[in-house]
Structures are given as structure tokens and as C-alpha cells.
C-alpha positions as CSV (number, residue, x, y, z in Angstrom):
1,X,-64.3,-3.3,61.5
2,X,-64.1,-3.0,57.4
3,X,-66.7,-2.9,55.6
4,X,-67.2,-5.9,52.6
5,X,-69.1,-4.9,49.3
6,X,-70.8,-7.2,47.7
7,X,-69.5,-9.2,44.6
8,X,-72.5,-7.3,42.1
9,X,-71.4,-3.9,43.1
10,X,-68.0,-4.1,41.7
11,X,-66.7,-0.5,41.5
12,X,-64.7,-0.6,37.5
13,X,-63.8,3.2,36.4
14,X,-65.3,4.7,33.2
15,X,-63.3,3.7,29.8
16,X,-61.6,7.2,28.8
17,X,-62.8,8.1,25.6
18,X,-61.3,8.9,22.6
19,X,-62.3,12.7,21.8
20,X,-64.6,13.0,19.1
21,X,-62.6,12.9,15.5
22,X,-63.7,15.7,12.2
23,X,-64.7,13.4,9.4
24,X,-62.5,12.9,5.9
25,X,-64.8,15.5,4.7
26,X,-63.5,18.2,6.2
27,X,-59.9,17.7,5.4
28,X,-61.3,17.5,1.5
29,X,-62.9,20.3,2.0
30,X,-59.8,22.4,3.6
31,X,-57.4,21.2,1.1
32,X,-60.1,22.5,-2.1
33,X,-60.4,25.8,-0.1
34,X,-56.4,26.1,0.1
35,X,-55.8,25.2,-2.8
36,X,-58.8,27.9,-4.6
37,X,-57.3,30.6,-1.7
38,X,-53.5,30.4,-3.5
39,X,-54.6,31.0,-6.7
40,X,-57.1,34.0,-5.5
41,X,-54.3,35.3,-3.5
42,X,-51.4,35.2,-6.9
43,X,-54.7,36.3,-8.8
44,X,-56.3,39.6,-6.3
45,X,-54.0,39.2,-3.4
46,X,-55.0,38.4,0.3
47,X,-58.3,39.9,0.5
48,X,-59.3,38.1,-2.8
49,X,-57.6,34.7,-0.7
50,X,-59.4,35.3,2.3
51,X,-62.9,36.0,0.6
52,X,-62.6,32.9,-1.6
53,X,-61.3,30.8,1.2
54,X,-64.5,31.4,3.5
55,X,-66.6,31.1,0.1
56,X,-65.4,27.8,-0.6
57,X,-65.0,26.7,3.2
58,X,-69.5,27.5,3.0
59,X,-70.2,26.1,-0.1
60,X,-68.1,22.8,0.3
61,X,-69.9,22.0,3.7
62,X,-73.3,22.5,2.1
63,X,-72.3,20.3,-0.7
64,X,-71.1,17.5,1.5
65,X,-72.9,17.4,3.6
């Protein structure tokens, strides 16, 4: 014997979602911090680069957002 569902219970599986995308903002923001990390690292080499980097990585999130 099979069993019949009824025509309001229709079984439909979920959508697949789309993972969750980073705004423009932070591509702005990574390109600035690049961009202030090369001339930090021809100014006070890499740990000048790294140091500015972070810096400007913080302080451009707290300014856009």
C-alpha cells in the first residue's frame, strides 16, 4: 500500500544560498592600506609596512563604517 500526501504538503528543498559577500568598503579600505604599507615598507622596511598596514586596516573600518 503507498502512502499519498496531500497536495498542501508539498515537500520543495531549501533555495541554496549564496554565501554572504564583504561590502565595496572593504576592498577600499585594503587597497588604501596596500597602497600606505608599500611606501612604509621603501620608507622603514617591513616592520614599518606591517605596523602601518594594521594601522590603516583600524582606522579605515572606524571611518567607514
Amino acid at each position: 500500500m503507498s502512502t499519498l500526501r496531500p497536495s498542501d504538503q508539498q515537500i520543495t528543498p531549501p533555495a541554496p544560498s549564496e554565501p554572504p559577500r564583504l561590502p565595496l568598503r572593504w576592498a577600499i579600505i585594503a587597497m588604501v592600506a596596500a597602497a600606505a604599507a608599500a611606501a612604509a615598507h621603501s620608507a622603514g622596511g617591513p616592520v614599518a609596512a606591517i605596523t602601518t598596514g594594521i594601522a590603516m586596516i583600524v582606522a579605515g573600518h572606524q571611518v567607514l563604517d
